[in-house]
N, C-alpha and C positions, 0 to 999 in steps of 0.2 A: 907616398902620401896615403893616407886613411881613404880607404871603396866607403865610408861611414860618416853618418853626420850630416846637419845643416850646410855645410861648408864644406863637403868634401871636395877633393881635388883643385880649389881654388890655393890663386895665390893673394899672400894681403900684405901688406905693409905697413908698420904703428911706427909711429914717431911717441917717442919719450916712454920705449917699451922696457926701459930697466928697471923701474918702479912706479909703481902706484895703478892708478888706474889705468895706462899701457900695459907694464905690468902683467894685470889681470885678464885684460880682453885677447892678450897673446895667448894666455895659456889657453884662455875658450874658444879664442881660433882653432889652436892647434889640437884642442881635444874635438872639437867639431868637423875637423881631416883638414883644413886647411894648412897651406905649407906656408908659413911667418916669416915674412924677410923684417928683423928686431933691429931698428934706428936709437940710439942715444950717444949721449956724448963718454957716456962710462961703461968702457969694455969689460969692466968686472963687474958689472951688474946687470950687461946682458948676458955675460956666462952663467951667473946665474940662474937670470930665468931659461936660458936654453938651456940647460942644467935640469933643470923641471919641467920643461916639456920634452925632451927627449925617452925619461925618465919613465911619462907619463904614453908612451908610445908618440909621440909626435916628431915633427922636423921644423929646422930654422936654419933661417941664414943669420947673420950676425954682420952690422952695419956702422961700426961705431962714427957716430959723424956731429959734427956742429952744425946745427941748422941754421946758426948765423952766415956761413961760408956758401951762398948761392952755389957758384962756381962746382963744388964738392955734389951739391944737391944735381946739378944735372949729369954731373957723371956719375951718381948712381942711379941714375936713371936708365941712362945710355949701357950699364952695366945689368942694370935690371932685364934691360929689353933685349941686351943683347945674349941672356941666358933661360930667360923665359919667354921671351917672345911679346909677352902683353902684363898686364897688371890686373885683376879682378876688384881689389878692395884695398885700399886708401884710408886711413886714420890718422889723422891730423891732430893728434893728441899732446905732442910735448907742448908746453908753457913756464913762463915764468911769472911770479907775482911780481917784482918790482919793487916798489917803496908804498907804504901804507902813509902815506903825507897830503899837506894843501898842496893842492896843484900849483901854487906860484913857489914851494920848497922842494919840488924833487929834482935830483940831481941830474941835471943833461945826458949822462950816461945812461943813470938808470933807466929814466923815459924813451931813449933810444933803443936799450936792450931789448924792452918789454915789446916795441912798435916790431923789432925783427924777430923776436922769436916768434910770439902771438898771432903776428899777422903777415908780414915780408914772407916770415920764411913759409908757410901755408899757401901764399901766392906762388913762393919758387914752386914748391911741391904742383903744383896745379900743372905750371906751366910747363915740367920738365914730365909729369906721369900722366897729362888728357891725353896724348898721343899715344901712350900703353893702356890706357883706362878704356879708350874707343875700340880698343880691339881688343878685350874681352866681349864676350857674349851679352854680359849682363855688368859690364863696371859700376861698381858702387863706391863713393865718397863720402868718409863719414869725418867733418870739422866739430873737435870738442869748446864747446862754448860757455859760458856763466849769465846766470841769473843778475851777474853785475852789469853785463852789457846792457840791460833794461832798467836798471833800478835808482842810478845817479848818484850813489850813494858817496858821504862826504870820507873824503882820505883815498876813494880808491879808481882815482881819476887813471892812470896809468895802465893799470889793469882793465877796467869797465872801457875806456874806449878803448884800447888794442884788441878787445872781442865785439865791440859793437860793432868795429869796423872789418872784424874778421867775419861777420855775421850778415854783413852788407857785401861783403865780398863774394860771398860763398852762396847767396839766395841772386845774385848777377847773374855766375856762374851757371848755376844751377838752372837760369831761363836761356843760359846759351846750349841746352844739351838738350831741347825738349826733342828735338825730329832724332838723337841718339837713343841708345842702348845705357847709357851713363847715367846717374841716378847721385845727386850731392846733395846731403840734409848736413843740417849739425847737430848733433847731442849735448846735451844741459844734466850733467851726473846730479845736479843737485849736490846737497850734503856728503863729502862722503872722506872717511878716513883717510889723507893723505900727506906727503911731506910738506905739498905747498897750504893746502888748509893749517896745520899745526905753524906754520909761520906766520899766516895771517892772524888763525886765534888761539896765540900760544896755552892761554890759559886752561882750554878744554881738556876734558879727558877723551882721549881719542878710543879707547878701550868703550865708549857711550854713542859712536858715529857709525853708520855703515860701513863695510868693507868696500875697499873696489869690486870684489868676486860681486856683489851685490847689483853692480849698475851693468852686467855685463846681459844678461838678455836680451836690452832695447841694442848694444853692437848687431850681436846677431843678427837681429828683428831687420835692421837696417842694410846687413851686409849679403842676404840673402839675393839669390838671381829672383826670386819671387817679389822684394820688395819695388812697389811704386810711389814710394811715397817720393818729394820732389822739392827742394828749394824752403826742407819746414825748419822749425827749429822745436826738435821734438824732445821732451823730458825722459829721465830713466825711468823707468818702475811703470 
């Protein structure tokens, strides 16, 4: 691992690091000396990005996992702890958008997928990495959240509460770790160029939106041993 950078010699973990805004905050981990253990469901797309962080002089592990399967979630935990020892940094990034419908037409599935990726599987991650996360020096837990979970807005019932409640979940949390070393906020990217935004508003020209690389300072900001901030839900930029 990198003697250099914000983030040196730490270890971090992203969920939904094959694209997009995972993606991006992987690569600024790993350029910051951190070493990336990279969680998605598509092992060619986290070759990929370990692909360009290696590249880029960095290191990765490579995690391909379904964050629906609990079960999967604690044995890479047990896997984690049992090669590193602890965990430093926590990124609860992957999600799904769901259905953009009235809330009395979206399909039972769908409303189920979106309550276990967005939110279950964020509680599994909690529950299987506070015991790696407390024995870091400085654990930091970073939950990616939406401007939907606030705003009520009509068609995106699905999505809006599986982060309102990932948002309530995570600022809980966050009051159970005050006499810790552990530090859990969530991040609000805001606007930003990705595969799930372009589903939501396919019309856009995404070539007009932020990049991910864009919202990646306020990760940092948050994953440092230096940060105190505690249970916010703090915006990028």
């Amino acid at each position: 691992m990198s003697g250099s950078g914000r983030l040196a010699g730490r270890i971090a973990l992203i969920t939904g690091a094959s694209r997009g805004v995972g993606a991006a905050v992987a690569k600024r981990f790993a350029a910051e000396g951190a070493h990336v253990i990279l969680v998605a469901r598509s092992q060619g797309g986290l070759e990929e990005v370990d692909d360009a962080i290696r590249a880029a002089g960095g290191t990765a592990t490579l995690s391909p996992l379904d964050l629906r399967d609990g079960d999967k979630i604690d044995q890479m935990a047990f896997a984690v702890g049992g090669r590193f020892g602890h965990l430093d940094i926590l990124v609860g990034n992957a999600a799904v958008l769901g259905e953009l419908a009235p809330a009395g037409h979206i399909d039972p599935k769908v409303w189920a997928e979106a309550i276990e990726v967005n939110l279950t599987a964020n509680w599994r991650l909690i529950r299987g990495f506070d015991p790696l996360l407390r024995r870091s020096d400085a654990g930091r837990a970073i939950f990616v959240t939406s401007g939907g979970a606030r705003e009520g807005a009509a068609y995106w019932s699905a999505y809006a509460a599986s982060k309102a409640a990932l948002e309530t979940l995570v600022q809980c949390y966050a009051a159970e770790l005050r006499k810790t070393n552990v530090r859990a906020n969530l991040l609000d990217p805001g606007i930003v160029g990705t595969r799930l935004r372009a589903r939501a508003f396919p019309g856009e020209n995404p070539a007009t939106l932020p990049a991910p690389d864009a919202v990646t300072d306020t990760f940092v900001d948050l994953a440092e041993p230096s940060c105190l901030r505690q249970g916010e839900v703090v915006r990028a930029g």
